[in-house]
C-alpha positions as CSV (number, residue, x, y, z in Angstrom):
1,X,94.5,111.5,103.2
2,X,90.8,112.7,103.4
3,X,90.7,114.6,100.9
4,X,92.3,111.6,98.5
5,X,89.7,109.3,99.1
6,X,87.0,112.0,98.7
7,X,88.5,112.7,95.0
8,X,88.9,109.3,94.4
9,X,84.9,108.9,95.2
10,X,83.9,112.0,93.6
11,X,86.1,110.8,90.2
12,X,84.3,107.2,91.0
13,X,80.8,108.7,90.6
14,X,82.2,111.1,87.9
15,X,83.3,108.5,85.6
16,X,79.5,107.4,84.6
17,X,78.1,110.9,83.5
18,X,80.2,111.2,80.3
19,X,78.9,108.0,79.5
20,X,75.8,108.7,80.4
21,X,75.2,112.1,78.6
22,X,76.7,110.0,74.9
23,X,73.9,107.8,76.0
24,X,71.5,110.2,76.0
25,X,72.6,112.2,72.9
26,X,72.4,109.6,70.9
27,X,69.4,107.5,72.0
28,X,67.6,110.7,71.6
29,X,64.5,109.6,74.0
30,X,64.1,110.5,77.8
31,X,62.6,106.7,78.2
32,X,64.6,105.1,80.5
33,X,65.7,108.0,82.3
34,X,64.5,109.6,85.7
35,X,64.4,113.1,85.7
36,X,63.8,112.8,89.7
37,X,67.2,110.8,90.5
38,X,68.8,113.5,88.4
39,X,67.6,115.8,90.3
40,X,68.3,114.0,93.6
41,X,72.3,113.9,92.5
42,X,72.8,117.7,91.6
43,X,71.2,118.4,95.2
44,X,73.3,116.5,96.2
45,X,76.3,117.7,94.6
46,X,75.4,121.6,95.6
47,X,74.8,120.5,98.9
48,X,78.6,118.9,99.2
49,X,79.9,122.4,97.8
50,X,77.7,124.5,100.1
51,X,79.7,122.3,102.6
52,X,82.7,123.3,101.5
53,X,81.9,126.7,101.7
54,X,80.6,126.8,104.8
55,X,83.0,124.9,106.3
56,X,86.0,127.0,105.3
57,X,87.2,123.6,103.8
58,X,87.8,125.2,100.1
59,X,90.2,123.0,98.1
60,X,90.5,121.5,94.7
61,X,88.0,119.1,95.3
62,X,85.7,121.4,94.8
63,X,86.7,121.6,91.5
64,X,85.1,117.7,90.8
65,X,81.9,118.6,92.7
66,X,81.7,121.5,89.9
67,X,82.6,119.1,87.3
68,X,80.3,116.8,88.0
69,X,77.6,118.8,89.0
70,X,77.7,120.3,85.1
71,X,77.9,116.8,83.6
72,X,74.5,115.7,85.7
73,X,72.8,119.3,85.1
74,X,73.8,118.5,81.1
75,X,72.6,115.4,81.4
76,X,68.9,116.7,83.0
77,X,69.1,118.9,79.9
78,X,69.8,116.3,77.3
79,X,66.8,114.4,79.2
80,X,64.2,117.5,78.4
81,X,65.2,118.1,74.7
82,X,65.0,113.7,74.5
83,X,61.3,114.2,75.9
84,X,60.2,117.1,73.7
85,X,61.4,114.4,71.1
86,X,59.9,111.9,72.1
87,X,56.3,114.1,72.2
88,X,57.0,115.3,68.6
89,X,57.3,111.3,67.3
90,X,54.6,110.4,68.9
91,X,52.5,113.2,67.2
92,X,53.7,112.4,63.9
């Protein structure tokens, strides 16, 4: 039953990144966006695996801590090409 409700959380938070990384595509801008909290929630995510691992606990979940933590680390990306956009409007 644990490891249900720790899917169903993990799917909870994993829901807003897709949405999230359209956001970003298309608003092509980092304003708005924190590159800090970003990197706050992939620690956190590597820290939950490296808890897995340590543990001895390896199951599927693991396999939404990975698929989240690409959709955040995408996301930071999308954030870093947004602000080298952002620098070449404002030079223009």
């Amino acid at each position: 039953m644990s490891q249900i409700l720790e899917v169903i959380m993990v799917l909870a938070f994993g829901f807003a990144w897709p949405t999230s990384i359209i956001n970003s595509i298309k608003a092509r801008t980092a304003k708005g966006k924190s590159p800090f909290f970003l990197a706050i929630i992939i620690f956190g995510y590597v820290c939950g695996i490296g808890s897995k691992f340590l543990s001895g606990n390896l199951n599927y979940v693991v396999i939404f801590y990975i698929i989240n933590l690409i959709m955040v680390s995408t996301d930071l990306l999308i954030y870093f090409r947004n602000k080298k956009l952002d620098k070449e409007k404002e030079s223009e």
